[in-house]
N, C-alpha and C positions, 0 to 999 in steps of 0.2 A: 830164562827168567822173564816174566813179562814185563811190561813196560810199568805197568802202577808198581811194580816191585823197586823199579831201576829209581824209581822219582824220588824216593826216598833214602835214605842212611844214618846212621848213629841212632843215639838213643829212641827217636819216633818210628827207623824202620825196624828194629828189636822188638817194641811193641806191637806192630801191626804185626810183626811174624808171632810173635807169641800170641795173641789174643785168635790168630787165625786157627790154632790147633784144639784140635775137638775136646781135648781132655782140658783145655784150660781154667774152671774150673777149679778142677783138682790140684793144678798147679800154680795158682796164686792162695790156696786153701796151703799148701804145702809152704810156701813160701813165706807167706805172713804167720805161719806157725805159733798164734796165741787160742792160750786154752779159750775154749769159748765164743771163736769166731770160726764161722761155718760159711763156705761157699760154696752152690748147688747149681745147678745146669738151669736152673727157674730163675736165677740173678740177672740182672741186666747189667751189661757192663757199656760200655764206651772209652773208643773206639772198639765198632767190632770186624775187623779186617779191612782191607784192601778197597773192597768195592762199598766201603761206609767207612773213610778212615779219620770222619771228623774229632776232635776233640771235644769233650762234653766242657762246658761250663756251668756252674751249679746254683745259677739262676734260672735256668733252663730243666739241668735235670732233678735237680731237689723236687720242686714241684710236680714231675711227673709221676715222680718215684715216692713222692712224702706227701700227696696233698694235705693231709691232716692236720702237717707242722710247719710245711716251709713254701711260704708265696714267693714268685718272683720280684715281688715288690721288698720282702722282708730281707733278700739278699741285697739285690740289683739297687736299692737306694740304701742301704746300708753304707755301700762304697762306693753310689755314684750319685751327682746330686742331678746332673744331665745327662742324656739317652745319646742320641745323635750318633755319633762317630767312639764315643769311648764302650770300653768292654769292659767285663772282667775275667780273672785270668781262665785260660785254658788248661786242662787238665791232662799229662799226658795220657792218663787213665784213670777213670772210675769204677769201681764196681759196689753194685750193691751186697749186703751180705748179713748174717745176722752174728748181732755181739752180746753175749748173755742175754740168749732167747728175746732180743728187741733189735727190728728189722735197722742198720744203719751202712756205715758208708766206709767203704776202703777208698783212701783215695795216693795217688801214683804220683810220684816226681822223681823224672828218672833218668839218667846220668849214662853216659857212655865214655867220657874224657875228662880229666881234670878243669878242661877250659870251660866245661859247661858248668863251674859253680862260682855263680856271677858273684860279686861282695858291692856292687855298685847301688846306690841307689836310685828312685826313681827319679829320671830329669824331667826336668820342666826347661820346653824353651821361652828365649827371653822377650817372643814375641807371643805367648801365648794368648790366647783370647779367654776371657773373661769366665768362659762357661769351663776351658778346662783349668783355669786355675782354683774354681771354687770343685771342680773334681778332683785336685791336687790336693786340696788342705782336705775333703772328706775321706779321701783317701789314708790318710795320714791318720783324722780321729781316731776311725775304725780300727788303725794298725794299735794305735796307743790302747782305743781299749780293749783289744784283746792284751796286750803285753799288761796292763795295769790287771787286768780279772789273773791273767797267770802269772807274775808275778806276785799275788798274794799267798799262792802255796808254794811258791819257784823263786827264791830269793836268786839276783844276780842274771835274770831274763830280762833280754833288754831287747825287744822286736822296735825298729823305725822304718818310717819310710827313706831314710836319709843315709841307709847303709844298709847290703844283705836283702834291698828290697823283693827278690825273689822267696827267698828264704821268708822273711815276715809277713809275706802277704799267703806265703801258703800254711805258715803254723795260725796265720789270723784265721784264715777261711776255714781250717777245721775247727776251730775255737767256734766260733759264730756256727756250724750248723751243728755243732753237738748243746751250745746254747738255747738252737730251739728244738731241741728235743731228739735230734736225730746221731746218736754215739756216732763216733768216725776212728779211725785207724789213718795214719798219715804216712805212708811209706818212703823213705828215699832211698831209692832201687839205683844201684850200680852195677850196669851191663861192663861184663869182663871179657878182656881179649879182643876190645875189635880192632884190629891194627889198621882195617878199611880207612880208620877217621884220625892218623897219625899227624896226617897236614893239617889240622888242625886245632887240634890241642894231644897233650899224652894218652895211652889210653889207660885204662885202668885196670893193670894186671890181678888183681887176685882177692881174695874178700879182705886180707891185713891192708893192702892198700888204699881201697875205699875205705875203713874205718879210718885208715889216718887222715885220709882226705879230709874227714867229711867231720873226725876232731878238730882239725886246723880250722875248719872253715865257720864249724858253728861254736868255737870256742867263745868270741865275744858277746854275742846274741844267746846262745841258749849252755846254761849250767849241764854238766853232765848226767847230774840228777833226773834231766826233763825226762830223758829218753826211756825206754821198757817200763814207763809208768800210766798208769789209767788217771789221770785229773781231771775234776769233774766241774765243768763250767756251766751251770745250772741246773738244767733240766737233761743234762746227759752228760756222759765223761768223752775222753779224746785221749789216744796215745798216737805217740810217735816213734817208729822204729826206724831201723838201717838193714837193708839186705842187700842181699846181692845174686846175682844169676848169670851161668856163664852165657854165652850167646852162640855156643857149639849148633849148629843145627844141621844134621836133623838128630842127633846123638842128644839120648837124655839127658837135661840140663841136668846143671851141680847146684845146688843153691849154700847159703852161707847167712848163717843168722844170726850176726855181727850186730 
């Protein structure tokens, strides 16, 4: 195994092996399994292996991939009010793709262990300085209005930054670019069986497991209704599924569309 392979484990080294395989493609098409979304060899995804195994952020990639709809300024101060040293989040995976013949975005959050689904919110330390507390409370608007826009057709969705801030910040950010026009698909991928990452948290045996996970977890935050539904936040809709894939390699994966 080579060394870029050893540097990594759990759910981000899963990714980089999957996205490495030629037919991948076909097999995030196969996985996300809705009528109507197509993924072709012409898609551009991120991370794409080993030797480019950065994570996109969609202040970056929106814009290269949407000029028409989405500037880096229309995300990037959305949720940030100063540049400097803060980010926005990382994606384990992006890909592009088309959703009811109109070019948009699959985007990855993906799980390998029970430990890996944080319920914390985002802290703030007590000596913060001025520039990141005023990125602390824009941080926060931006969560509120996406949960205030869905919540209008989602009674009982309650995204903050003060709880589940993972989880809120990634149903926020698909909110906001299917807003300016760009549909998105929101996956939460549970990689099964890796026993590699046991010292760490449980692993997650089997696609019933991930579902129960993953009801416990987003039971207070988001109504069961949210999921397997297209909702439409302006100028484009956004769904959010649950899959799962086993992480058998090199034997053809099993997928599970829980």
């Amino acid at each position: 195994m080579s060394s870029r392979r050893l540097k990594y484990r759990g759910s981000r080294k899963h990714i980089l092996d999957w996205v490495e395989q030629e037919d991948f493609p076909y097999q995030l098409k196969k996985l996300t399994n809705l009528p109507g979304v197509e993924i072709e060899h012409n898609d551009r995804w991120a991370p794409i292996g080993y030797r480019d195994p950065d994570e996109a952020r969609l202040e970056q990639f929106g814009p290269t991939e949407f000029p028409n709809l989405v500037t880096s300024n229309s995300l990037r101060y959305w949720w940030l009010v100063h540049n400097g040293r803060a980010n926005t989040p990382n994606w384990d995976l992006v890909s592009t793709c088309t959703i009811a013949k109109t070019r948009g975005l699959i985007l990855v959050e993906a799980k390998a262990n029970d430990n890996e689904l944080d319920t914390a919110g985002k802290p703030l330390k007590p000596d913060a300085s001025d520039k990141s507390r005023e990125n602390h409370k824009r941080i926060g608007q931006a969560i509120k209005e996406a949960s205030d826009d869905l919540g209008r057709h989602m009674p009982g969705l309650n995204l903050s930054r003060e709880t589940h801030y993972q989880l809120a910040n990634r149903v926020a950010w698909s909110w906001k670019v299917a807003s300016l026009g760009v549909p998105a698909v929101l996956i939460y991928l549970g990689f099964l069986g890796d026993q590699g990452i046991a010292d760490v948290g449980e692993p997650i045996h089997d696609s019933g497991h991930w579902l129960c996970l993953m009801k416990n977890y987003t039971k207070q935050i988001l109504p069961d209704s949210f999921f397997n539904r297209w909702l439409f936040c302006g100028d484009a809709a956004m769904q959010m599924i649950l899959r799962s894939r086993t992480i058998t390699d090199p034997s053809p994966p099993r997928y599970s569309t829980v």
